[in-house]
C-alpha positions in Angstrom: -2.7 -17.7 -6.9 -5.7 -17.6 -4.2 -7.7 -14.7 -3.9 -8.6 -15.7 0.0 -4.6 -15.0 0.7 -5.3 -10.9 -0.9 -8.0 -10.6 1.5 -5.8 -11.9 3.9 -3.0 -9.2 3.6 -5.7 -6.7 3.1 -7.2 -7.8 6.9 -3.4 -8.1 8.3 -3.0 -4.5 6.6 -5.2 -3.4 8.4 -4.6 -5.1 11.9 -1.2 -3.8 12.1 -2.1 -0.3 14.1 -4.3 -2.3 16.3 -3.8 -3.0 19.8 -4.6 -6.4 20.5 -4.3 -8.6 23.5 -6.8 -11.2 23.8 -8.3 -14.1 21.8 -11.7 -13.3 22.0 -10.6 -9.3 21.4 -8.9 -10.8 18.3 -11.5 -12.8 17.1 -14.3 -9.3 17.4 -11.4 -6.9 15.9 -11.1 -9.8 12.5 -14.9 -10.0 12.1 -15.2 -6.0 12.4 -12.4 -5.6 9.9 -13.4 -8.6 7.7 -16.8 -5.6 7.2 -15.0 -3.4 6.4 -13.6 -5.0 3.1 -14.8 -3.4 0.1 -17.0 -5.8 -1.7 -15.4 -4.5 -5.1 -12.0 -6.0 -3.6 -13.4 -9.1 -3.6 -15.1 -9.0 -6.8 -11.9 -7.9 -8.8 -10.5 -11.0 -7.2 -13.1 -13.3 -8.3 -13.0 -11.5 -12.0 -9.3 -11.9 -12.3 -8.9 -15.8 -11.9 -9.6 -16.1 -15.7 -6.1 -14.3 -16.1 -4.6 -16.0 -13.2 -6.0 -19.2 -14.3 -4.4 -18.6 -18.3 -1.2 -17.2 -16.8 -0.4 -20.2 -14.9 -1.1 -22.3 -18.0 1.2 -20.6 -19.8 4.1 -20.9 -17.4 3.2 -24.4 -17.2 2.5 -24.0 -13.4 5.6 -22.1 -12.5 5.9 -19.0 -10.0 3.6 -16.3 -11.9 2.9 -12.3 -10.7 -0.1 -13.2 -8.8 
């Protein structure tokens, strides 16, 4: 239901080819990539929680697409 974990498996996504071995090289690689996120991923995100929001309503908080 949370946008935050879409960005998440959009950064993971991305991570997966990358070569890492150290925290601090981790923590530079997730800030770099975290840029590289469209801005219009995160806004469809943000303009879809009305239909998240109603379709979890109407499943009376059951397991829904999103």
């Amino acid at each position: 239901m949370s946008p935050i974990e879409h960005i998440f498996h959009a950064l993971k996504k991305n991570l997966r080819d990358r070569a890492i071995r150290r925290v601090d090289e981790f923590k530079k690689i997730i800030i770099e990539e975290w840029s590289y996120l469209p801005v219009s991923l995160t806004c469809s995100l943000v303009n879809s929680m009305p239909r998240r929001t109603e379709a979890l309503w109407k499943a009376k908080g059951l397991h829904i697409k999103y």
